[in-house]
N, C-alpha and C positions, 0 to 999 in steps of 0.2 A: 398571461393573456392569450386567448387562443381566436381564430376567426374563423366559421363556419361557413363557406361557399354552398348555396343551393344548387342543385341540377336541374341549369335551363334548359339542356339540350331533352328534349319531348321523342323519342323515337330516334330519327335518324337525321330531323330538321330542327336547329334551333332557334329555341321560340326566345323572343326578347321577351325583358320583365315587363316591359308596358305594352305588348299583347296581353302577357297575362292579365293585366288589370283592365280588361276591357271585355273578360269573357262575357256572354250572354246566360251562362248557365250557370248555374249555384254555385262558389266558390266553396262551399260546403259541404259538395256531395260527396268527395271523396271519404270523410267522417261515418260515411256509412258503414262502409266497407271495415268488417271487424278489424282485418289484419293491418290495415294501412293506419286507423281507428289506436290501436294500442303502440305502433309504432310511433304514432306522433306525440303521443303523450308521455313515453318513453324519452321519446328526443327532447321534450320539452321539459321536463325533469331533469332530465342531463345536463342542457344547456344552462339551465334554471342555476345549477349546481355550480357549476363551473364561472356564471358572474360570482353567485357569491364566493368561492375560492379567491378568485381575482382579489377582490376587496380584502378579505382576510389573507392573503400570502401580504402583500404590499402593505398592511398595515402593521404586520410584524417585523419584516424587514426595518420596517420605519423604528419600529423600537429598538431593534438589536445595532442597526447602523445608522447614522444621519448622516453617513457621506452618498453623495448623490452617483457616485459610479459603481459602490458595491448594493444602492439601489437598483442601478439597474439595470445592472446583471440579472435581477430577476426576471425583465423582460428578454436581456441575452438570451439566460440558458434554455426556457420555454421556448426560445426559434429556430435556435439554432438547429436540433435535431431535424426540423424540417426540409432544411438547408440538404443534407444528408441524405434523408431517410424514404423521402417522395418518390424520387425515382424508382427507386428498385421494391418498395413497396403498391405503389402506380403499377409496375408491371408484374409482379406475384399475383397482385387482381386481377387482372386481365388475363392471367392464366386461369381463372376460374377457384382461384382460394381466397374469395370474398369473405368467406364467414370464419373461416379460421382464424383469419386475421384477426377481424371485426371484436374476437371473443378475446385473440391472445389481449390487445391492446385496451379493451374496457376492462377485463380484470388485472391488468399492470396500473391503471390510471385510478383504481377501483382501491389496491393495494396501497399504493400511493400515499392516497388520501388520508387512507382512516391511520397507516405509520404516522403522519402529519399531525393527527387530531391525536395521538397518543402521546406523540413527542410536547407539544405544546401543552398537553393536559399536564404532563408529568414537569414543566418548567423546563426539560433537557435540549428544546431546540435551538439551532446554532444557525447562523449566516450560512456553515457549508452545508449545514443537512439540509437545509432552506432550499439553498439554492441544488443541490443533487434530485431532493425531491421534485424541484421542480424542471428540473433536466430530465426526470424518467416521464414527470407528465408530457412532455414535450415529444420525448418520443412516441408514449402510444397515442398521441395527437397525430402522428408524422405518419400512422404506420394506418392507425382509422381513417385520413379524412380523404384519400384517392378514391378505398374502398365503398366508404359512405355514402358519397356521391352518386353512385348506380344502386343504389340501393331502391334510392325511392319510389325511381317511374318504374319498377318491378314488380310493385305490390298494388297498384290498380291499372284496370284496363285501358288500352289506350287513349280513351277519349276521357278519362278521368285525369290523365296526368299532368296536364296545363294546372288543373285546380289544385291539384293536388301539391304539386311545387310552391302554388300559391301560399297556400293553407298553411304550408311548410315555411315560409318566410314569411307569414304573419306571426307565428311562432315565437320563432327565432329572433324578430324586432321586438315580442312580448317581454320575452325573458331578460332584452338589453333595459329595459325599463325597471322591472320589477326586480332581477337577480341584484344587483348593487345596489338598491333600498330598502331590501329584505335582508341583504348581508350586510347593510349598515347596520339594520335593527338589532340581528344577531349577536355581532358586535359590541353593542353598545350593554342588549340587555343580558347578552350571556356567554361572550369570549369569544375569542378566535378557535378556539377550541370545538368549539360544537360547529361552526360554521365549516372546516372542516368537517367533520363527521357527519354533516346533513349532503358537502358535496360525495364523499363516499358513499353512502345510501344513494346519491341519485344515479350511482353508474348500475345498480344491480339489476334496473328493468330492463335497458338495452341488455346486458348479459343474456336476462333470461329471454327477450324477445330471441335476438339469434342464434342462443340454444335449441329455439323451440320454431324459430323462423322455419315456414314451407317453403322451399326452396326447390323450385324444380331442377330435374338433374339439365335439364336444356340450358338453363343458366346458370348452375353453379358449377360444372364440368364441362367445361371447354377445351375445344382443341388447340395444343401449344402453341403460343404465336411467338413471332420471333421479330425482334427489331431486325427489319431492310436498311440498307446500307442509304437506298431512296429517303426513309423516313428520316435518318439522319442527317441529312443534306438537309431535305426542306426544314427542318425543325429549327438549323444552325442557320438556314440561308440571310443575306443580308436583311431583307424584309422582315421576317420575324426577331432578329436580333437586336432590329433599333425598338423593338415593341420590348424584348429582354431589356433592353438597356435602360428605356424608361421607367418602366415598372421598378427597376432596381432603385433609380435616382428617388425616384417619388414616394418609394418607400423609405429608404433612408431616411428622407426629412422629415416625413410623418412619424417614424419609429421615435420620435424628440419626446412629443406629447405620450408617449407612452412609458416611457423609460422616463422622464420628470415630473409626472403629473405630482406621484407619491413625495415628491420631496418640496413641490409647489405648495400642495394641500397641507402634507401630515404636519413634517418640521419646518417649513416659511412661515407658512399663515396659523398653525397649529389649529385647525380645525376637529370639532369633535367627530367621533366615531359615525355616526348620525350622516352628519354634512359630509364626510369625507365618502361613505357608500352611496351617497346619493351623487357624488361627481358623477361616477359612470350610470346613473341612471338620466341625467341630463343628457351624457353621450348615447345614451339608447333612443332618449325624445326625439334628439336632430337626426337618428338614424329614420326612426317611425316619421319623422316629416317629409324625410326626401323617399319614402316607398311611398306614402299617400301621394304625392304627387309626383312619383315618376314616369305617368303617362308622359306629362308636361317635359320634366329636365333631365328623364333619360331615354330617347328616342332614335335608335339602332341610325340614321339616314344625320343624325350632329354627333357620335358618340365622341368627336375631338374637342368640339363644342364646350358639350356638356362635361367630360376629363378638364378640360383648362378652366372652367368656372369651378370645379368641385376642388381643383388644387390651390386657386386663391382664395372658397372659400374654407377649406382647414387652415390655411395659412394666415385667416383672419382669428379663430381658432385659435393659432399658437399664441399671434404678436397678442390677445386680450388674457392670454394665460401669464405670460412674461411678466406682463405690467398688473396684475388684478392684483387689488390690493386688500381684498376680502373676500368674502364666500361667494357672495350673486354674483361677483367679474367673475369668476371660478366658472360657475355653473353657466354663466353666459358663452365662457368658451369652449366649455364641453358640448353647449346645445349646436354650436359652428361647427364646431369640427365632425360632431356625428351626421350634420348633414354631409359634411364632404367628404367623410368616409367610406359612406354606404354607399355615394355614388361612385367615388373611385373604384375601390372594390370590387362592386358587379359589372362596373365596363369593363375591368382589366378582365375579369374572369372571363365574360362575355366574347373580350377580343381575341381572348387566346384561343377560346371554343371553335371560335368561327377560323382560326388560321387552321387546327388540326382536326376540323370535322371531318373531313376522309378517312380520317385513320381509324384501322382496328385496334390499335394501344391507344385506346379512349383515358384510364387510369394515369399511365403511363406518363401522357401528353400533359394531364394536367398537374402531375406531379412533378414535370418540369415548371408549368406555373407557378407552383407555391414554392418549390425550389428558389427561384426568383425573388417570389414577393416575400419569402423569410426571408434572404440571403438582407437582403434591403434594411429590412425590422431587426434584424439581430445584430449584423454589423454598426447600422445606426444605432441600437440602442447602446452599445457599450460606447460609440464614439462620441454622442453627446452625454451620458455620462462623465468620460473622461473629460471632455470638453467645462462640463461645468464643477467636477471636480478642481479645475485648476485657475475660473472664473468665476462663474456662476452660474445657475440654473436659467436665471433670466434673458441673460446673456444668449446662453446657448438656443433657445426659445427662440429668441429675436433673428439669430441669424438663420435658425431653419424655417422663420416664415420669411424672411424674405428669400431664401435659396430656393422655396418652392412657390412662392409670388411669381418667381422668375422663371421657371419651369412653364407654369402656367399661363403667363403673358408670354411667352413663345412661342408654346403649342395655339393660342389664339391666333396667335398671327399667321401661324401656319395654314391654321384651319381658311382663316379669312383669306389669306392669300391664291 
């Protein structure tokens, strides 16, 4: 499972996502623009690629093990690298080796994939090459997405880049819909095998854009910066540590539905291949519900608000996954919880923007965010794993919506207070 954070920050001021949805001028213009133009279609393939992976890794797994902790380990080893890897990759980009990066880690994530569709063609894969594979994808996830991130408001002018971000996260909400119903289809009508092998083909275009990326030397060759002992302090300072500390908890309890969805679907309910890639296309529907209307439920001036409603509702999310006792509860809980993902997500991203928008380790900063928000998703996931390896998956479920119920009726009362 991987999560792709947009770049709100527009220049030097950051723009919230429900500005963007209110621009005046074509949210389409930026599509003109060849370079930005074959970039998005690139990212949109990639992304496109990577649902279907999701769907085909977790439905393997599901045949090789039906214990629910070396399930999911799958979603472990995919975060953990991040955990790691953000920081010191965050700031190798900010020293201006954006695209070296960009190329090592699409053709390791590239390599990856197609080892995967060969192993599983040949009948040879195993739990551990599963799970290894999918610890190298994690890395070049860890090592791409600081880099990523300043990618995009580079390739159109400035008055293009509000749209352009847009345009970029209508995308990205596309492919949560379409990629795990396409990787169902795959699935069902022609193996895990190929579904790998179609996510391999989708890294080749990003390769070749940033092969072939124009890159001004003004942006890709910077002058060395260096962590201040200042940045340090504010980064660590109390105020931003209780914003660390939440982000941690809130992912933790969210990491549940990630780490047991596969063992809810595959081996509980025994859903077909079909129904099973279309869960995460329901989790892509409640994502595309809460950007249609994030003018409305995510607005910069409630953003505690709007966090403490989006944490009870995935937590409405888990408690209908726990208890569904067939396929539409199933998909009813994945349509909750992609609403309160997509808003968690962008405010946590959003919050942490706006505490390090001073700084020149832009990368850097936010590669202590994801820092963070893996440390949360990967520790959770092996811990309810365990957790329902020694009880049950449903069990497990239950007490991480009510542990982030709670979370969430606190922050409200905070906020209201």
């Amino acid at each position: 499972m991987r999560i792709i954070f947009v770049e709100e920050a527009i220049g030097r001021k950051e723009i919230p996502l429900y500005a963007l949805l209110v621009m005046k001028e074509s949210i389409w213009s930026p599509l003109k623009i060849p370079v930005y133009r074959a970039f998005w279609i690139c990212a949109f393939l990639s992304n496109l690629g990577t649902w279907i992976q999701d769907v085909a890794a977790s439905w393997v797994m599901t045949h090789l093990s039906t214990s629910p902790l070396v399930i999911s380990l799958l979603s472990f080893t995919s975060s953990l690298p991040v955990v790691f890897l953000s920081i010191p990759a965050g700031f190798v980009a900010d020293q201006g080796h954006r695209r070296r990066i960009l190329l090592a880690a699409q053709s390791g994530m590239f390599l990856s994939a197609a080892v995967l569709a060969f192993l599983v063609w040949r009948g040879q894969v195993t739990e551990s090459s599963l799970l290894f594979l999918s610890l190298v994808m994690g890395i070049g996830f860890a090592l791409t997405n600081p880099a990523f991130q300043s990618v995009l408001t580079d390739l159109v002018p400035t008055d293009s880049q509000a749209q352009a971000v847009l345009v970029y996260y209508m995308g990205i909400n596309i492919t949560r819909v379409l990629g795990p119903t396409v990787g169902g289809g795959i699935l069902s009508g022609f193996g895990p095998e190929v579904a790998f092998f179609v996510n391999s083909l989708s890294f080749l275009g990003l390769i070749l854009f940033f092969w072939r990326w124009p890159v001004k030397e003004s942006i890709e060759e910077k002058k060395e910066v260096v962590w201040t002992q200042e940045e340090w302090k504010f980064l660590f300072s109390f105020h931003n540590m209780k914003l660390w500390v939440e982000i941690f908890i809130v992912t933790f309890f969210a990491s549940s539905l990630w780490a047991l969805y596969p063992t809810r679907g595959r081996v509980e309910l025994g859903l077909s291949s079909l129904q099973y890639g279309s869960l995460l296309g329901f989790l892509g529907l409640g994502a595309c519900f809460s950007a249609v209307y994030s003018d409305k439920i995510m607005r910069p001036n409630k953003t505690d608000l709007s966090l403490a409603g989006a944490y009870v509702v995935y937590a409405v999310g888990l408690f209908l996954m726990a208890v569904a006792p067939s396929f539409i509860f199933m998909c009813e809980a994945m349509f909750f919880a992609g609403i309160g993902w997509l808003i968690l997500a962008t405010l946590m991203n959003m919050s942490s923007r706006q505490l390090t928008g001073k700084s020149h380790l832009k990368a850097t900063m936010l590669g202590v965010f994801l820092a963070v928000f893996y440390a949360g998703m990967a520790f959770g996931a092996v811990s309810w794993g365990t957790f329902a390896r020694f009880s049950s998956s449903s069990k497990a479920l239950l007490v991480a919506a009510v542990g982030l119920s709670l979370v969430g009726f606190y922050k409200f009362m905070r906020a209201k207070a």
